[in-house]
NUBA-790406 format. One record per residue (C-alpha): x, z negated, y; residue number from 1; residue in three letters. Coordinates in Angstrom, 3 decimals. Example, Ala and Ser with C-alpha at 12.3 -4.5 7.8 and 13.67 -1.06 7.14 Angstrom:
REM residues 2
12.300;-7.800;-4.500;1;ALA
13.670;-7.140;-1.060;2;SER
This chain:
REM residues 232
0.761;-2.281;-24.970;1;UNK
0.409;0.919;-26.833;2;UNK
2.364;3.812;-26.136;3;UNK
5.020;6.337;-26.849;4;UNK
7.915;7.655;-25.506;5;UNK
6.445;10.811;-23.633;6;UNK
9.450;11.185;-21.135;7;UNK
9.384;14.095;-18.764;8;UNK
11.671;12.435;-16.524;9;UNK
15.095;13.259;-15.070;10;UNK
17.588;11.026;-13.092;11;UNK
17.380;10.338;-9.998;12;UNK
20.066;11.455;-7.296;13;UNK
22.079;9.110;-4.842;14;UNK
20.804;12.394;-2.368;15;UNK
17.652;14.596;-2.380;16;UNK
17.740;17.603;-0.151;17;UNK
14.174;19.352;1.477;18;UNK
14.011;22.895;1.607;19;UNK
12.045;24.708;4.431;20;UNK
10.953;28.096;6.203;21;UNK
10.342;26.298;8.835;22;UNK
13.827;25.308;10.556;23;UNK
14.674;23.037;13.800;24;UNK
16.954;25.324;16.262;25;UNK
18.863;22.820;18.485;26;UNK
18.447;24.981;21.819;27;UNK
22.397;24.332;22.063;28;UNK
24.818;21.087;21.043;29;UNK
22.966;18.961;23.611;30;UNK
20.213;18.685;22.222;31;UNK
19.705;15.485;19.660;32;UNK
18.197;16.590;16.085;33;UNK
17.638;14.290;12.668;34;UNK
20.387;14.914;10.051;35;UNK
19.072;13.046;7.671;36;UNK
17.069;10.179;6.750;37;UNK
17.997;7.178;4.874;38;UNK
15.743;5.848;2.278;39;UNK
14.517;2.161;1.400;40;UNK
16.969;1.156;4.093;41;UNK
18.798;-2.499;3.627;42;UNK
17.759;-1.819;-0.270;43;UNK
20.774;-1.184;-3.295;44;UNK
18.539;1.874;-3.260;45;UNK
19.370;3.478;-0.107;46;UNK
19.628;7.490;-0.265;47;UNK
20.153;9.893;2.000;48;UNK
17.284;12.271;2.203;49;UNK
18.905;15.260;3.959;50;UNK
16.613;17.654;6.192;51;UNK
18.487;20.704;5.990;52;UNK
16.670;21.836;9.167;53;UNK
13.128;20.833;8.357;54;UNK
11.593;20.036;11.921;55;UNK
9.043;17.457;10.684;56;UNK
6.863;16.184;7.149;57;UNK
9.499;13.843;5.449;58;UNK
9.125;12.045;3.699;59;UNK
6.012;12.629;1.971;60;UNK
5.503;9.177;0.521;61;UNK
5.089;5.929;1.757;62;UNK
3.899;2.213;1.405;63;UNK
3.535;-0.570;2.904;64;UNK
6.880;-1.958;3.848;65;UNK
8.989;1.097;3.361;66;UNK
12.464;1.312;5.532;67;UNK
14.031;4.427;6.555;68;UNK
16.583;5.355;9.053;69;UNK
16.899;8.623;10.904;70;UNK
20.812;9.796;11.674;71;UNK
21.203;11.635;14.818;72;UNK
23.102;14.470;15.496;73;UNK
23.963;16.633;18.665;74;UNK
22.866;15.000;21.801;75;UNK
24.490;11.987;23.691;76;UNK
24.085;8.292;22.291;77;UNK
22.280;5.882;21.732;78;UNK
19.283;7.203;20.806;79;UNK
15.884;5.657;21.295;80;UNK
13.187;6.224;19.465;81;UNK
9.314;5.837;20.638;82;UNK
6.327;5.502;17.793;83;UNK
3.549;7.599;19.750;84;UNK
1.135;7.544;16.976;85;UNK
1.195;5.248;13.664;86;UNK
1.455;1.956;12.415;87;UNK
5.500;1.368;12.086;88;UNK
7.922;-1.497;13.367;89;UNK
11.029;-0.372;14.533;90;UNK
13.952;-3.258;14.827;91;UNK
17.118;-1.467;16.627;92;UNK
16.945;1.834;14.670;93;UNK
15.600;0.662;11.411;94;UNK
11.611;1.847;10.938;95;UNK
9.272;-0.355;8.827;96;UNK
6.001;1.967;7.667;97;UNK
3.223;-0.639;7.800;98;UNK
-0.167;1.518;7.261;99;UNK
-1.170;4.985;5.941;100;UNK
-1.701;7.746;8.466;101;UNK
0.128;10.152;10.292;102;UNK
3.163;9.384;12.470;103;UNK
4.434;10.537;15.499;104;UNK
8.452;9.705;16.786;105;UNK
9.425;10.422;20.482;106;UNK
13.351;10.895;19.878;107;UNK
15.444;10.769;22.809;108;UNK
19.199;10.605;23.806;109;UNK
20.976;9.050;26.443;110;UNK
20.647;11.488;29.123;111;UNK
16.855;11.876;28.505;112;UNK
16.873;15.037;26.093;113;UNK
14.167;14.351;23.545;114;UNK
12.325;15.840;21.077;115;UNK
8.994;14.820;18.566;116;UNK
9.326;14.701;14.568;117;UNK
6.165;13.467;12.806;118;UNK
5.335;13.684;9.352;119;UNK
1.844;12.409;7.460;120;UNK
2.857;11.187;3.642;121;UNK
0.598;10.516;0.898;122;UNK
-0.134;6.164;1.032;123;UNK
0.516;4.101;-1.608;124;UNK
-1.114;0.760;-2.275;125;UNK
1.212;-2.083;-3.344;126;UNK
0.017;-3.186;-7.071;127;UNK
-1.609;-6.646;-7.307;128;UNK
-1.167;-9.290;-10.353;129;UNK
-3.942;-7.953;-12.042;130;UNK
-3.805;-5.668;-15.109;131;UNK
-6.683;-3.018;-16.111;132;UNK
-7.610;-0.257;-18.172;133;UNK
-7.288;3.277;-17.162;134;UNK
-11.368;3.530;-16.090;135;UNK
-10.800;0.341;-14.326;136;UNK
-8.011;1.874;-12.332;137;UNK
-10.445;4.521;-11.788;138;UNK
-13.099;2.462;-10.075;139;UNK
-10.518;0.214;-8.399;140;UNK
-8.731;3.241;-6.322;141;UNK
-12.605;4.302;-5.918;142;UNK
-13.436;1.176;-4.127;143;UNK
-10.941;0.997;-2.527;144;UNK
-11.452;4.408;-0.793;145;UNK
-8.775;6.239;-2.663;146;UNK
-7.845;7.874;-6.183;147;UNK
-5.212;7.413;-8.556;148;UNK
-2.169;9.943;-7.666;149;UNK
-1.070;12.653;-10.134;150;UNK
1.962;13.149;-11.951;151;UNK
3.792;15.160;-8.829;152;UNK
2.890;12.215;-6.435;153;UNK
4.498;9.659;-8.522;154;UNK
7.502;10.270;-10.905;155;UNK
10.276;12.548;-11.465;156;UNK
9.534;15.513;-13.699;157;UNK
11.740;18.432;-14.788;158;UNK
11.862;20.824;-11.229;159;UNK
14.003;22.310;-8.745;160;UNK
12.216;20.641;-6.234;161;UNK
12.357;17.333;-6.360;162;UNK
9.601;16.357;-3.323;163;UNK
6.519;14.771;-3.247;164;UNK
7.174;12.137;-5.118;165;UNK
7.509;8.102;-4.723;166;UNK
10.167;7.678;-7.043;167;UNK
12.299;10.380;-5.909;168;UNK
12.505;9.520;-2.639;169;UNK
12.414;5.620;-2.348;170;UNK
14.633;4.948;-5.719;171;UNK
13.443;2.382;-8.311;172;UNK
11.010;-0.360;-7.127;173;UNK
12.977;-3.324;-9.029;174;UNK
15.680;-3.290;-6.361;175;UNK
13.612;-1.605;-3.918;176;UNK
12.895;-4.329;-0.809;177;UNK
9.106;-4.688;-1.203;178;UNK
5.980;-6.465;-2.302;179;UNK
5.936;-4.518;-5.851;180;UNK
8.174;-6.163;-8.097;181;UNK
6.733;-7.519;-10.949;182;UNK
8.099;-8.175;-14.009;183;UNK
6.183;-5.464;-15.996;184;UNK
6.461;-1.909;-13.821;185;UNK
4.239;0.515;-15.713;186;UNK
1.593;1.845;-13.090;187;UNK
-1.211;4.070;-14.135;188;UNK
-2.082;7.437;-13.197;189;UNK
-2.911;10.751;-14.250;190;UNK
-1.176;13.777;-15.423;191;UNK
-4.231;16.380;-15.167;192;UNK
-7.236;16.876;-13.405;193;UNK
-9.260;15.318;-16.241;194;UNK
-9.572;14.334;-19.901;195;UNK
-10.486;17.718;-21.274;196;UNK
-7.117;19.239;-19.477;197;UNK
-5.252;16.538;-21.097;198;UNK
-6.536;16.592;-24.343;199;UNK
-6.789;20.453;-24.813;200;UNK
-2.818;20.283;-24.922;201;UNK
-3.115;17.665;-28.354;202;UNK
-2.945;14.658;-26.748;203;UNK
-4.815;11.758;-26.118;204;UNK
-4.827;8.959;-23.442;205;UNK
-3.495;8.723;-19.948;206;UNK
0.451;8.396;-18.493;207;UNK
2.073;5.564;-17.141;208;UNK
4.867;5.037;-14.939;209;UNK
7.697;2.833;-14.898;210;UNK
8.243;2.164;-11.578;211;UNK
12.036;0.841;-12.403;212;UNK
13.444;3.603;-13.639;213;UNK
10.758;6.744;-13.029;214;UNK
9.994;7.372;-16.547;215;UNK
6.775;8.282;-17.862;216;UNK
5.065;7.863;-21.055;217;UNK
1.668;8.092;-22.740;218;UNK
-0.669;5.196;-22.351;219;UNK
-4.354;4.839;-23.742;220;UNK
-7.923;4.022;-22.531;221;UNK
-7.016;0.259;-23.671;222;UNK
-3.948;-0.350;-22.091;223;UNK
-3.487;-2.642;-19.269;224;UNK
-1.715;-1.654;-16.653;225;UNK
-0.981;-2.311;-12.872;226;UNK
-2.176;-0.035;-9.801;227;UNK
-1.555;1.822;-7.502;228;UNK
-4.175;3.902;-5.162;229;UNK
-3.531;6.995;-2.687;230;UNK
-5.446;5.683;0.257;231;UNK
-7.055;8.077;2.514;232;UNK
């Protein structure tokens, strides 16, 4: 595989935080909010995505198989929690995402104080065995009814905000509890809107994504790679 050592990746935190205008006012103690969220749940990756008042819209990535589970504050436990719209299991207070779309949690506490929290992330197909060239990634996520993600849907880059982005919030997909281990993790994808953007700026080729450790580098038209689609 041809490629060099284009890294405009940083290192992922054991916590990622979500800054928001729009803030979740508990109308007073009683009333049951999310702290936080933990990430790839039951995984050596597990993080605690913190809300810092955001009121719905984490996390913004997903795939099939992602776990996640919300800690409560305020309120009185338990807590149950109701999926009114979405495909996700939910075994005690664990949720498994099992299908792209929007969804919709009914939170309540024990003496029936409730609230909603939905959020709609961007849906990642799990990468099969095969391996393809950068135009046959193209028509793959094409067929499939989807497009390859960008750079800011898919790896960590050099920003204050570190959202938006499947690495960053699920952690490294080698230890990660899902279908898309394999034993080489480069994914394809693009870093601009097309090949004039990218080649205007001296280079040539495409980036790929090492879906173990979140680094990127630059690949070429030849190089085989795995996929992985944002389905809509």
């Amino acid at each position: 595989m041809k490629k060099t050592a284009l890294v405009l990746s940083l290192l992922a935190s054991s916590q990622v935080c979500f800054a928001s205008n729009s803030l979740y006012q508990p109308k007073d103690e009683n009333t049951p909010s999310i702290e936080s969220i933990t990430m790839s749940y039951g995984t050596p990756m597990k993080k605690e995505l913190a809300l810092n008042g955001a009121t719905s819209g984490l996390p913004k990535t997903a795939f099939y198989g992602a776990t996640m589970k919300l800690n409560m504050i305020r309120g009185v436990a338990p807590y149950s929690i109701e999926v009114t719209e979405g495909n996700v299991d939910i075994e005690e207070d664990i949720l498994t995402i099992k299908d792209k779309g929007k969804i919709k949690l009914l939170i309540s506490d024990s003496v029936g104080s409730s609230f909603t929290y939905s959020f709609n992330p961007s849906f990642f197909s799990t990468p099969d065995d095969l391996l393809r060239t950068f135009s046959q990634s193209e028509q793959y996520c094409n067929n499939m009814g989807g497009s390859l993600p960008k750079i800011e849907e898919i790896a960590l880059v050099p920003t204050a905000r570190m959202f938006g982005y499947l690495f960053a919030e699920w952690g490294s997909f080698s230890l990660n509890k899902s279908d898309w281990y394999t034993p080489d993790q480069d994914i394809s994808y693009k870093l601009f809107r097309n090949q004039d953007e990218w080649g205007s700026m001296g280079y040539q080729g495409h980036i790929s994504a090492h879906m173990d450790n979140g680094l990127v580098y630059q690949t070429f038209d030849d190089a085989l790679m795995r996929t992985t689609c944002i389905l809509k």
